[in-house]
PDB file of N, CA, C, O and CB in Angstrom:
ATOM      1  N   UNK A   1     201.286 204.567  33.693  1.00  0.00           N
ATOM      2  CA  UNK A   1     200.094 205.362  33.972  1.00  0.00           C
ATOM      3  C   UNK A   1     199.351 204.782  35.172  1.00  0.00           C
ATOM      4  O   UNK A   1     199.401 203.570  35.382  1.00  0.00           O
ATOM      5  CB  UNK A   1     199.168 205.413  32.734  1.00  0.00           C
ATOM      6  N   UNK A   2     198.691 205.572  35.937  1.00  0.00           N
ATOM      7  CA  UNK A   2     198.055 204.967  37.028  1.00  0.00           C
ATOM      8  C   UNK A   2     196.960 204.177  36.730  1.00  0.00           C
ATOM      9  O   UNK A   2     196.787 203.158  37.398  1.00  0.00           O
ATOM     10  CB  UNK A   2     197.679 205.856  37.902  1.00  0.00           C
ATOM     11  N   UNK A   3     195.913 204.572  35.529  1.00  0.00           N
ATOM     12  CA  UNK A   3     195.069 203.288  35.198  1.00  0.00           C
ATOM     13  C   UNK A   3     195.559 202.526  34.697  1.00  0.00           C
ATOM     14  O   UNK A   3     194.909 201.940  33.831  1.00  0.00           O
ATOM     15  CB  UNK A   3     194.097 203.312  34.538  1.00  0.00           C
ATOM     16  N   UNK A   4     197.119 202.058  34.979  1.00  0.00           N
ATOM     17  CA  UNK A   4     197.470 200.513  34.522  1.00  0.00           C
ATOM     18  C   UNK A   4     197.698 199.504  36.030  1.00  0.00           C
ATOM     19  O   UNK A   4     198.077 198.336  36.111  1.00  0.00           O
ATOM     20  CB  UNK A   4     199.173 200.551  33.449  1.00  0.00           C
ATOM     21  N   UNK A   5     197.267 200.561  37.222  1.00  0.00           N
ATOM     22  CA  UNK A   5     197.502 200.154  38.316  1.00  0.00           C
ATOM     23  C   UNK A   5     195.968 198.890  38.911  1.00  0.00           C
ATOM     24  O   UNK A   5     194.859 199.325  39.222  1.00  0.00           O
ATOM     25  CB  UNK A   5     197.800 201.665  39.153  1.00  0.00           C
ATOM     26  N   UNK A   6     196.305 197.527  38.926  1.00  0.00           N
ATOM     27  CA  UNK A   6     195.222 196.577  39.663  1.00  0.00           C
ATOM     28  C   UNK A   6     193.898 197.595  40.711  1.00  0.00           C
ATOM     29  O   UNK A   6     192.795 198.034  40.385  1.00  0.00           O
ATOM     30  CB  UNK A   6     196.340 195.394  40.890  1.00  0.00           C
ATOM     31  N   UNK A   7     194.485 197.643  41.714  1.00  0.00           N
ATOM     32  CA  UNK A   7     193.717 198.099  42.962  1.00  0.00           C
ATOM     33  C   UNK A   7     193.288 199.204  42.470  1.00  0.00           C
ATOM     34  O   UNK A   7     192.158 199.259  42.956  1.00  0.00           O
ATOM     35  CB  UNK A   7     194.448 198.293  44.318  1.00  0.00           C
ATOM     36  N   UNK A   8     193.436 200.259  41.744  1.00  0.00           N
ATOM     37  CA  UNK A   8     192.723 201.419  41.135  1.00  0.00           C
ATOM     38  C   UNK A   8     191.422 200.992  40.377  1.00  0.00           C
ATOM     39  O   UNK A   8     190.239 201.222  40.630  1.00  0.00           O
ATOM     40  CB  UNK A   8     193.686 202.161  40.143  1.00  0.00           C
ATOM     41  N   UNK A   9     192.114 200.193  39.216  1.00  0.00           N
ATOM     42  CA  UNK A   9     191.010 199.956  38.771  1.00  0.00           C
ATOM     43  C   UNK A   9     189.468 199.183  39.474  1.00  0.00           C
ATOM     44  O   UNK A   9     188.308 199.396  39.121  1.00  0.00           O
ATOM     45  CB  UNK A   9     191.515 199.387  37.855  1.00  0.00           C
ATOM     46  N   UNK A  10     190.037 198.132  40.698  1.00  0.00           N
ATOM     47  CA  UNK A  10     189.475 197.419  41.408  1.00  0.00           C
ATOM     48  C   UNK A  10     188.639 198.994  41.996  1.00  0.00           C
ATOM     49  O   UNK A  10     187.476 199.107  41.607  1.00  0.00           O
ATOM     50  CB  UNK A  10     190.503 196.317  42.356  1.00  0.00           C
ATOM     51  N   UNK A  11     189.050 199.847  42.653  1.00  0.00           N
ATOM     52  CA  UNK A  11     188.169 200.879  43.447  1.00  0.00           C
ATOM     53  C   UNK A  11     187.580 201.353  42.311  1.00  0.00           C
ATOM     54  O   UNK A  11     186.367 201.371  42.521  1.00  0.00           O
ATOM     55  CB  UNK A  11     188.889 202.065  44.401  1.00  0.00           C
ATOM     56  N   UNK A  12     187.891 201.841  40.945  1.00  0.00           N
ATOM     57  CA  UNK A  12     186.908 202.407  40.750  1.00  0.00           C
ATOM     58  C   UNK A  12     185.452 201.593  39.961  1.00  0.00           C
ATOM     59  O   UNK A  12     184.673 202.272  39.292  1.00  0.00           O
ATOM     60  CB  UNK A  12     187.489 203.455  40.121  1.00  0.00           C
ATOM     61  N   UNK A  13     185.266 200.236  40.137  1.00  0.00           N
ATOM     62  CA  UNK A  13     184.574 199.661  39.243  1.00  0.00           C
ATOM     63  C   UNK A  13     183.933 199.480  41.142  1.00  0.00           C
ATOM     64  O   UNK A  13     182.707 199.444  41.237  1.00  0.00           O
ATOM     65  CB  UNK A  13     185.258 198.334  37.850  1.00  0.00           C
ATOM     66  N   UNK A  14     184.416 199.420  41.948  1.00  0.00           N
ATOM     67  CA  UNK A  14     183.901 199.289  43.420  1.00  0.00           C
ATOM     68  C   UNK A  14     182.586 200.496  43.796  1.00  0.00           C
ATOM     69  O   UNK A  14     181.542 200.268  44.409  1.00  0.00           O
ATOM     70  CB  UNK A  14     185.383 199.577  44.515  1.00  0.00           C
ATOM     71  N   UNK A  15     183.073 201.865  43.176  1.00  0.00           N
ATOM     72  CA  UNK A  15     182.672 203.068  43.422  1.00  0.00           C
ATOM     73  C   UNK A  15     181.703 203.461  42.260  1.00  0.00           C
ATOM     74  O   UNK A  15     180.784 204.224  42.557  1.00  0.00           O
ATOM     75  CB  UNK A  15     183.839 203.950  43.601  1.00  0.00           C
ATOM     76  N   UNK A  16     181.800 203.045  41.029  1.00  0.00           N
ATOM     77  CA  UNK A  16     180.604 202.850  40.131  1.00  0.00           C
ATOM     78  C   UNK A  16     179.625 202.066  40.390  1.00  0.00           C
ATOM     79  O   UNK A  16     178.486 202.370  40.036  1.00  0.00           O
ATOM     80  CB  UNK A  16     180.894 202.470  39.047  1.00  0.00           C
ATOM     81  N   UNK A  17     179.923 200.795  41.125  1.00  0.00           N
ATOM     82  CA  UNK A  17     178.850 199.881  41.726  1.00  0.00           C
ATOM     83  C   UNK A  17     177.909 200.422  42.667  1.00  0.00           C
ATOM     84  O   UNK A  17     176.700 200.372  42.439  1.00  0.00           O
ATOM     85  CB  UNK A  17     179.440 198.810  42.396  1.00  0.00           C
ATOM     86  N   UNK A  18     178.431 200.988  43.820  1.00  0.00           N
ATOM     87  CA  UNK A  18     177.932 201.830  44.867  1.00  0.00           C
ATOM     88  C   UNK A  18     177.169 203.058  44.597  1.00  0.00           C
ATOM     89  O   UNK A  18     176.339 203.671  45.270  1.00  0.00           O
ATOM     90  CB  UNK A  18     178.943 202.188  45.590  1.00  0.00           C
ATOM     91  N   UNK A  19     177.985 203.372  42.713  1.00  0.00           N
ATOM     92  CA  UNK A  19     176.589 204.895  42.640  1.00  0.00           C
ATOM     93  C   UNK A  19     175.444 204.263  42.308  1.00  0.00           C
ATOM     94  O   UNK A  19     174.347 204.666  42.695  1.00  0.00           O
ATOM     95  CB  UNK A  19     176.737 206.324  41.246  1.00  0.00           C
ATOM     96  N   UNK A  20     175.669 202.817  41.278  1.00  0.00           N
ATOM     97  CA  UNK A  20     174.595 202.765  40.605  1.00  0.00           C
ATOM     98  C   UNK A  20     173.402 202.344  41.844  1.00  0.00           C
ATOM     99  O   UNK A  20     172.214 202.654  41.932  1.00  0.00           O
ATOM    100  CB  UNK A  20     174.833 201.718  39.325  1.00  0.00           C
ATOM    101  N   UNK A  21     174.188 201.598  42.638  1.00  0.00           N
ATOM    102  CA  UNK A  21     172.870 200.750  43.954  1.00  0.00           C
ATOM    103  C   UNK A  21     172.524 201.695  44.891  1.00  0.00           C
ATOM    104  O   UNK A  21     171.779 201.318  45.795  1.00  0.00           O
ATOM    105  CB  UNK A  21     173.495 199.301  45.092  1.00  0.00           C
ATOM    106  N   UNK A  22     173.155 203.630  44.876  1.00  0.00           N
ATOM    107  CA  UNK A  22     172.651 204.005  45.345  1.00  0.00           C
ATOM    108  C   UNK A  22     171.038 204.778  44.941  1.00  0.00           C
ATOM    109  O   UNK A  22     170.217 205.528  45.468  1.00  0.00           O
ATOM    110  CB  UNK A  22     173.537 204.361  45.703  1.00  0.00           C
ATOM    111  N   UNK A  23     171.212 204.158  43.883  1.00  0.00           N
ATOM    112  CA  UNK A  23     169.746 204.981  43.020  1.00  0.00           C
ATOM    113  C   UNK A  23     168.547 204.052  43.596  1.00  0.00           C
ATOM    114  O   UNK A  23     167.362 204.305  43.380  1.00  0.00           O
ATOM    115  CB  UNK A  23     169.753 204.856  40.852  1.00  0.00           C
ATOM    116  N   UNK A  24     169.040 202.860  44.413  1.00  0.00           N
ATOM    117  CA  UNK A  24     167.317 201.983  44.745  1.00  0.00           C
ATOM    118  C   UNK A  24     167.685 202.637  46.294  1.00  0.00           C
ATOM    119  O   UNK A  24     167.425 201.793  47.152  1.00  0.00           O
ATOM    120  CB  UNK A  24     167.058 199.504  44.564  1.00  0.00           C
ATOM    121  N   UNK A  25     168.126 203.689  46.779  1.00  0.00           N
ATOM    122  CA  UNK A  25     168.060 203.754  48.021  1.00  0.00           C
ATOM    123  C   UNK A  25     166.090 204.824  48.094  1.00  0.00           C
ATOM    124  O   UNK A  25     165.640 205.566  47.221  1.00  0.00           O
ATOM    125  CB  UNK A  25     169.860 204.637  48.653  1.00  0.00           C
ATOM    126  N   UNK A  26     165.636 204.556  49.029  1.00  0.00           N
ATOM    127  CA  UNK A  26     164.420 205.410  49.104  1.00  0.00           C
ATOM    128  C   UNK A  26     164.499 206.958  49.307  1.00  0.00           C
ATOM    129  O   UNK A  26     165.069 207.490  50.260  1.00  0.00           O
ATOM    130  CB  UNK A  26     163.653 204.911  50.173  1.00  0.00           C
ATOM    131  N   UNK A  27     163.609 207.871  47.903  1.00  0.00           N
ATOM    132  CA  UNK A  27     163.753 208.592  48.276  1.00  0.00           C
ATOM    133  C   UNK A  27     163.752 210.321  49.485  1.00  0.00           C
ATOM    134  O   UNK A  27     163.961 211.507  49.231  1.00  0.00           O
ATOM    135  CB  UNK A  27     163.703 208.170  47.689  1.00  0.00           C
ATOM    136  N   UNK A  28     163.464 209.695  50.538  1.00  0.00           N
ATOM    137  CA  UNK A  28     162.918 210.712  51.534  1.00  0.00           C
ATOM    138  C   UNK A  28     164.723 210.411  52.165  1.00  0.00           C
ATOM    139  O   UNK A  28     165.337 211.356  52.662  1.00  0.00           O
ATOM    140  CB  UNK A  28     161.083 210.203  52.733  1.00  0.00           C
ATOM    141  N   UNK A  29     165.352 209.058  52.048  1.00  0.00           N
ATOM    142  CA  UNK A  29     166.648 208.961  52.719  1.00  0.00           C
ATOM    143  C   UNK A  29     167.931 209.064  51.578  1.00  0.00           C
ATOM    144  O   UNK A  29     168.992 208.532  51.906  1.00  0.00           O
ATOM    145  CB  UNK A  29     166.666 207.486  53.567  1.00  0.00           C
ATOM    146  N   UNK A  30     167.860 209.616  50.492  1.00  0.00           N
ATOM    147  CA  UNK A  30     168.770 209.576  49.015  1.00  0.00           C
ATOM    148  C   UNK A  30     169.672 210.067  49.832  1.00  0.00           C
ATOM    149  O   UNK A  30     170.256 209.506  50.759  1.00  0.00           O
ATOM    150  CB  UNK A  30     168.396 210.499  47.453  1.00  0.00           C
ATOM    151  N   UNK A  31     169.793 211.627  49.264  1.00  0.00           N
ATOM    152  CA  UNK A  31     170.781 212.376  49.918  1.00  0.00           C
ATOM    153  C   UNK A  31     171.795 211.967  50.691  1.00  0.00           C
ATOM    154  O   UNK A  31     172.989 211.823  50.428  1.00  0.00           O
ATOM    155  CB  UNK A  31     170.300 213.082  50.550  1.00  0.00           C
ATOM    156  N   UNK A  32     170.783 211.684  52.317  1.00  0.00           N
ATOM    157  CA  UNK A  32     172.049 211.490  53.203  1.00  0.00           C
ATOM    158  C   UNK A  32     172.785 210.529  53.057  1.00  0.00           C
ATOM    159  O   UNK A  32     173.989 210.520  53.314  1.00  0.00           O
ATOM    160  CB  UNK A  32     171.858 211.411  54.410  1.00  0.00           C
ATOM    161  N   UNK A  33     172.119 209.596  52.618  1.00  0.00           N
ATOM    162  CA  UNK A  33     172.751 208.455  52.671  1.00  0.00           C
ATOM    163  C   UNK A  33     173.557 207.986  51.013  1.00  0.00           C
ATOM    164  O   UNK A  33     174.205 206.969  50.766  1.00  0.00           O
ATOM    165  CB  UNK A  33     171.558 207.426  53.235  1.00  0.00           C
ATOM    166  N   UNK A  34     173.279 208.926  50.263  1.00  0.00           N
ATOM    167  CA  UNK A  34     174.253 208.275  48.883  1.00  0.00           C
ATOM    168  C   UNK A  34     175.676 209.576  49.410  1.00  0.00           C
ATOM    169  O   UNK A  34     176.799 209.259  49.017  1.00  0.00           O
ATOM    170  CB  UNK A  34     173.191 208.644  46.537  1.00  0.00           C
ATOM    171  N   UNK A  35     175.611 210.396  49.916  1.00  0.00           N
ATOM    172  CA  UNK A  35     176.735 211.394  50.265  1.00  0.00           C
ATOM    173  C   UNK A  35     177.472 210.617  50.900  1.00  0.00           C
ATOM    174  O   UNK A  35     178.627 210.450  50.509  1.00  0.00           O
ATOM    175  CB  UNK A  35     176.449 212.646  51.058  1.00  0.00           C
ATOM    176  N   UNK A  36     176.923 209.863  52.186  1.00  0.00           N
ATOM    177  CA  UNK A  36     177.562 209.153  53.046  1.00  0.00           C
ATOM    178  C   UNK A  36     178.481 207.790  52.788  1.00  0.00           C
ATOM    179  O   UNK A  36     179.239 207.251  53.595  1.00  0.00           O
ATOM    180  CB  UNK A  36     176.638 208.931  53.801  1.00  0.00           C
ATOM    181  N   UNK A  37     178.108 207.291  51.056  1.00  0.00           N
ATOM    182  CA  UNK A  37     178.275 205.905  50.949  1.00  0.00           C
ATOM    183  C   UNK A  37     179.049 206.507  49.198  1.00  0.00           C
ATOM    184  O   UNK A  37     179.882 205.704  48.779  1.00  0.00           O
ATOM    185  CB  UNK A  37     176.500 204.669  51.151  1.00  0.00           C
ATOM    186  N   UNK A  38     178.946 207.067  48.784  1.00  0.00           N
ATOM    187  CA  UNK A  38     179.714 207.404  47.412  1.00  0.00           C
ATOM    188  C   UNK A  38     180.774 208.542  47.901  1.00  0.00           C
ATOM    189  O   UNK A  38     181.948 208.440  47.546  1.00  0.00           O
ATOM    190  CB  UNK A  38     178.571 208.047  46.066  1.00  0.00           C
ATOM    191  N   UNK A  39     180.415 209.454  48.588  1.00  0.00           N
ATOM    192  CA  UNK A  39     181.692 210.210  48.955  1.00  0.00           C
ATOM    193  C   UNK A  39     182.647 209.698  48.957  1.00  0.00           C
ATOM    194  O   UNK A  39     183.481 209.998  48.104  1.00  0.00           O
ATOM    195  CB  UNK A  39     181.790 210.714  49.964  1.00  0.00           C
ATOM    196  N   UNK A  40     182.940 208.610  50.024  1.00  0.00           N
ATOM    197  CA  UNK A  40     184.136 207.690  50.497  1.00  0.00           C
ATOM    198  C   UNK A  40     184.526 207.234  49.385  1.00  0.00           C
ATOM    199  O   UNK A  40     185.755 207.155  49.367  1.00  0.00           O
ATOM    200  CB  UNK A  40     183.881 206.530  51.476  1.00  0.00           C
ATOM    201  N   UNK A  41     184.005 206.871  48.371  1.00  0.00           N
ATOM    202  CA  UNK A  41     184.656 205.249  47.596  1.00  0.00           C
ATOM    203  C   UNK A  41     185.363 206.240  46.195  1.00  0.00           C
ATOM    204  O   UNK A  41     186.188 205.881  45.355  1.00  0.00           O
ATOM    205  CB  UNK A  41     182.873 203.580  46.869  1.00  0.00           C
ATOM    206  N   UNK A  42     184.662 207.590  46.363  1.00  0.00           N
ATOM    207  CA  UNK A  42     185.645 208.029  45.560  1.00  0.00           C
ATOM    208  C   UNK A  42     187.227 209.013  45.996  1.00  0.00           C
ATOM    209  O   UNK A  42     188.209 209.528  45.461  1.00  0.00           O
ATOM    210  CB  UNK A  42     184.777 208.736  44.709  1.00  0.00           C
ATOM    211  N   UNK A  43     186.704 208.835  47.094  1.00  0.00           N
ATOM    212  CA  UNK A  43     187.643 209.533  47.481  1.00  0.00           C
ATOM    213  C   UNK A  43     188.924 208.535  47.620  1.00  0.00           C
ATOM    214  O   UNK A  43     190.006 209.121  47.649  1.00  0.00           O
ATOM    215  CB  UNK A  43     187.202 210.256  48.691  1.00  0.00           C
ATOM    216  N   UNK A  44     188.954 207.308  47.699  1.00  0.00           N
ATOM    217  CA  UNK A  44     189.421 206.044  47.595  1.00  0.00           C
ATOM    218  C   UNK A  44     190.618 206.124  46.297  1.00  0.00           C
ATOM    219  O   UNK A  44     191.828 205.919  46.205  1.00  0.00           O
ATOM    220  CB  UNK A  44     188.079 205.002  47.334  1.00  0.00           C
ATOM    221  N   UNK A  45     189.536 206.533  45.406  1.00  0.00           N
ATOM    222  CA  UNK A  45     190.053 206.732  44.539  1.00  0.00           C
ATOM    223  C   UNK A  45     191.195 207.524  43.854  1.00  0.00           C
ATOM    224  O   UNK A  45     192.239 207.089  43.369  1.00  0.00           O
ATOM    225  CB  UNK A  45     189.410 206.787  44.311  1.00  0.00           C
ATOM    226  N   UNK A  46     190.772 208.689  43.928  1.00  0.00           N
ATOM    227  CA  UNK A  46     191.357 210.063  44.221  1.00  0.00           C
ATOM    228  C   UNK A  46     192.770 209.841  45.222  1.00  0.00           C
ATOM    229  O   UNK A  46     193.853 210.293  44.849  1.00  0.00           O
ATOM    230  CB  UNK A  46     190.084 211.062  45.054  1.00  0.00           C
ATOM    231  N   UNK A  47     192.668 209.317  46.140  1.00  0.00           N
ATOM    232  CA  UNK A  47     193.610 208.766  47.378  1.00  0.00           C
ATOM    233  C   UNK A  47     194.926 207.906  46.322  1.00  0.00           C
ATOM    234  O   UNK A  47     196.076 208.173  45.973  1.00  0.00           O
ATOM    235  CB  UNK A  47     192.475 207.388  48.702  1.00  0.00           C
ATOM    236  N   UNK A  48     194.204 207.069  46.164  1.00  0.00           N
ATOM    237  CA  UNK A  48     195.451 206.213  44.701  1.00  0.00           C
ATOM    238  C   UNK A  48     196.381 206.954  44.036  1.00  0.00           C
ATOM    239  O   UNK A  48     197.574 207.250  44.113  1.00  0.00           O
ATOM    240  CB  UNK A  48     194.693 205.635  43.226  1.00  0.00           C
ATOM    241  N   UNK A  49     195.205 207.198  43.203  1.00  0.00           N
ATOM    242  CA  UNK A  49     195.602 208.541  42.017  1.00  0.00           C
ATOM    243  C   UNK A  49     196.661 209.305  42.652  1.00  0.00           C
ATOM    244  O   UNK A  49     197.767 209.295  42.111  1.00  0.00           O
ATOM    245  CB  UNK A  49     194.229 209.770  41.654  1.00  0.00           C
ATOM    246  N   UNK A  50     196.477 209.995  43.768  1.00  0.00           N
ATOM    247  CA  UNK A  50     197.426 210.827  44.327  1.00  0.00           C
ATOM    248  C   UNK A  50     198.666 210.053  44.485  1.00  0.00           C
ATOM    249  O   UNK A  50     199.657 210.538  43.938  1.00  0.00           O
ATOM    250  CB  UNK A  50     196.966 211.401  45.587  1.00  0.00           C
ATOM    251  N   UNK A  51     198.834 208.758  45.232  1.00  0.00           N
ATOM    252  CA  UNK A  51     199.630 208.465  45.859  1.00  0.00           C
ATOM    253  C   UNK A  51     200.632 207.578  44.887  1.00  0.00           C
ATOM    254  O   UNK A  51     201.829 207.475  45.155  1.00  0.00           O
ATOM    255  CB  UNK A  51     199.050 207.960  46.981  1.00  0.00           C
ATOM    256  N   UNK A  52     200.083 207.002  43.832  1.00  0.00           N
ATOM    257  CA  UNK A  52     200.462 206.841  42.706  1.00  0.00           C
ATOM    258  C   UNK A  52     201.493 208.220  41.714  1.00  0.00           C
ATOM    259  O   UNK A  52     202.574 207.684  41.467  1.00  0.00           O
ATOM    260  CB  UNK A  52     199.123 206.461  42.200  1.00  0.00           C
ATOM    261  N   UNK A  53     201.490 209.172  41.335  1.00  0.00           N
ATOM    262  CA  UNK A  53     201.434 210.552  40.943  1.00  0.00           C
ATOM    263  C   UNK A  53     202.701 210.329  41.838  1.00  0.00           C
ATOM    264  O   UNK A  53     203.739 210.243  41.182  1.00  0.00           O
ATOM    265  CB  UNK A  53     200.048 211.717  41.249  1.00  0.00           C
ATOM    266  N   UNK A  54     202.840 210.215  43.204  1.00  0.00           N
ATOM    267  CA  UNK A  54     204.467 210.839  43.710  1.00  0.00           C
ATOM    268  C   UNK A  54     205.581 209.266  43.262  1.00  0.00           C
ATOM    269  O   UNK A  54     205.458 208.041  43.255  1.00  0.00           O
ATOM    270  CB  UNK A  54     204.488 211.291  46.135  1.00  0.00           C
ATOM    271  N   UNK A  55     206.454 210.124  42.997  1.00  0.00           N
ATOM    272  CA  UNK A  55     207.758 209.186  42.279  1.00  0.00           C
ATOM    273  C   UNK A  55     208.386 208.499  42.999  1.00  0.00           C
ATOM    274  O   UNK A  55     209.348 207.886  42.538  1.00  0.00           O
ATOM    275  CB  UNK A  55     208.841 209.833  41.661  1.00  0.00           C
ATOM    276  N   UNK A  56     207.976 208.369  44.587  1.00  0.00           N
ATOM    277  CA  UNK A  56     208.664 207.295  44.918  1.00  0.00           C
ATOM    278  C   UNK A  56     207.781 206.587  45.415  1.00  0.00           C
ATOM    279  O   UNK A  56     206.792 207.170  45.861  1.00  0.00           O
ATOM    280  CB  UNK A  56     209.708 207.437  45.674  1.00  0.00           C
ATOM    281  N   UNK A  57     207.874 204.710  45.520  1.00  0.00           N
ATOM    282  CA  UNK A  57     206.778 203.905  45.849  1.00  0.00           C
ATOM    283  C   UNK A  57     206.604 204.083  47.335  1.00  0.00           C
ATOM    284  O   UNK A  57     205.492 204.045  47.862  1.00  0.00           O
ATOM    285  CB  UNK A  57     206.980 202.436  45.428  1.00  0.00           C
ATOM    286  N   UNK A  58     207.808 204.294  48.050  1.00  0.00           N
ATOM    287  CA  UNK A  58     207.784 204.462  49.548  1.00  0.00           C
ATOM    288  C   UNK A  58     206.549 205.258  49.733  1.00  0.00           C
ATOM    289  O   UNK A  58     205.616 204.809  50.399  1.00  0.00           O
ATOM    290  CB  UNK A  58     209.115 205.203  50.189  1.00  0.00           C
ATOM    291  N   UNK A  59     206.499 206.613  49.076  1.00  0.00           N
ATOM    292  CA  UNK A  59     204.964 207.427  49.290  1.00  0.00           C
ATOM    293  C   UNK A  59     203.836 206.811  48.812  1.00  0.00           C
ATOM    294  O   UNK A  59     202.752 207.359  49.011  1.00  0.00           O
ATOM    295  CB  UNK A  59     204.852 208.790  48.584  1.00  0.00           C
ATOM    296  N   UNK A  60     203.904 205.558  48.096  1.00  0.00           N
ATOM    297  CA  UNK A  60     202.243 205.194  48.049  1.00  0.00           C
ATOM    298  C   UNK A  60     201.453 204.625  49.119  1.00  0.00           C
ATOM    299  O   UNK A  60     200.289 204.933  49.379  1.00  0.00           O
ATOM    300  CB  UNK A  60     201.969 204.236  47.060  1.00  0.00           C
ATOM    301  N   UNK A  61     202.399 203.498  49.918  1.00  0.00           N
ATOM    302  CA  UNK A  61     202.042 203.093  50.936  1.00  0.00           C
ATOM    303  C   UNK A  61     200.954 203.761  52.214  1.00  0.00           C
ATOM    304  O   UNK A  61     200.108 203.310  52.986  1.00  0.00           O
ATOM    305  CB  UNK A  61     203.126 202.882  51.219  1.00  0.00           C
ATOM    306  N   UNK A  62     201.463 204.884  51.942  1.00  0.00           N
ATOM    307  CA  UNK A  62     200.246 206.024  53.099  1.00  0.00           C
ATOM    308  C   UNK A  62     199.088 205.413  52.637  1.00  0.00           C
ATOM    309  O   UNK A  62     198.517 204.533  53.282  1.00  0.00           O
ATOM    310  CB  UNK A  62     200.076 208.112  52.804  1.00  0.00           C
ATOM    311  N   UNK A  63     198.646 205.883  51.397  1.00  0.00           N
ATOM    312  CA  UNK A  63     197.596 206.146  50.692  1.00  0.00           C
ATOM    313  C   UNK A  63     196.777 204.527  50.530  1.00  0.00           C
ATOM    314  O   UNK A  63     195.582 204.361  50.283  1.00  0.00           O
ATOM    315  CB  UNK A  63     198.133 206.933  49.263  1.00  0.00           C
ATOM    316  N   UNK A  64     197.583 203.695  50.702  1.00  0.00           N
ATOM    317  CA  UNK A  64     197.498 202.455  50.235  1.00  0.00           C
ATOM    318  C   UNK A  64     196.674 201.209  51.658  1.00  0.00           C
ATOM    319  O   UNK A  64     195.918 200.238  51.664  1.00  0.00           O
ATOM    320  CB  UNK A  64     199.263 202.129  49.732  1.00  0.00           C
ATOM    321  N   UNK A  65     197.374 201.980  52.589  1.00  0.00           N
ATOM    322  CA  UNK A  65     196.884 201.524  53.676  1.00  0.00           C
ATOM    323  C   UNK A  65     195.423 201.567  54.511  1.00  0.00           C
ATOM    324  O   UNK A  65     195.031 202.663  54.910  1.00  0.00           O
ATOM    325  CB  UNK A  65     197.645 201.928  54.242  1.00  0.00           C
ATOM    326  N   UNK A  66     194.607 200.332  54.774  1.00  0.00           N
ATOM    327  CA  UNK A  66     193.468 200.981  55.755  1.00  0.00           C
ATOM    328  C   UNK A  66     193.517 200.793  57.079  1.00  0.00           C
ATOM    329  O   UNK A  66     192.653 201.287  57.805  1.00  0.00           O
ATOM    330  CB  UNK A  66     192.187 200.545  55.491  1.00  0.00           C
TER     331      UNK A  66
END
């Protein structure tokens, strides 16, 4: 299963961190800036998940790379 995968789990405890510290951001700047900074880290995620999901390891590497 893919949540038996290290680095998954590592992003998503990365991307729960980032929602929760986006709640002390001020609010007149929330918005732009929690879109700008939680979008990514889940998409991180999602990115795994996917690349994990195809059956050969050769295809995770895309996904795996920054």
């Amino acid at each position: 299963m893919h949540q038996d995968v290290e680095v998954l789990q590592i992003a998503l405890k990365f991307a729960m961190q980032i929602s929760r510290e986006s709640k002390s951001f001020p609010m007149e700047a929330r918005y732009p800036l929690k879109d700008r900074v939680c979008r990514p880290s889940r998409s991180v995620c999602a990115n795994l998940v996917e690349g994990f999901r195809k059956e050969r390891e050769d295809r995770l590497l895309p996904f795996t790379l920054i």
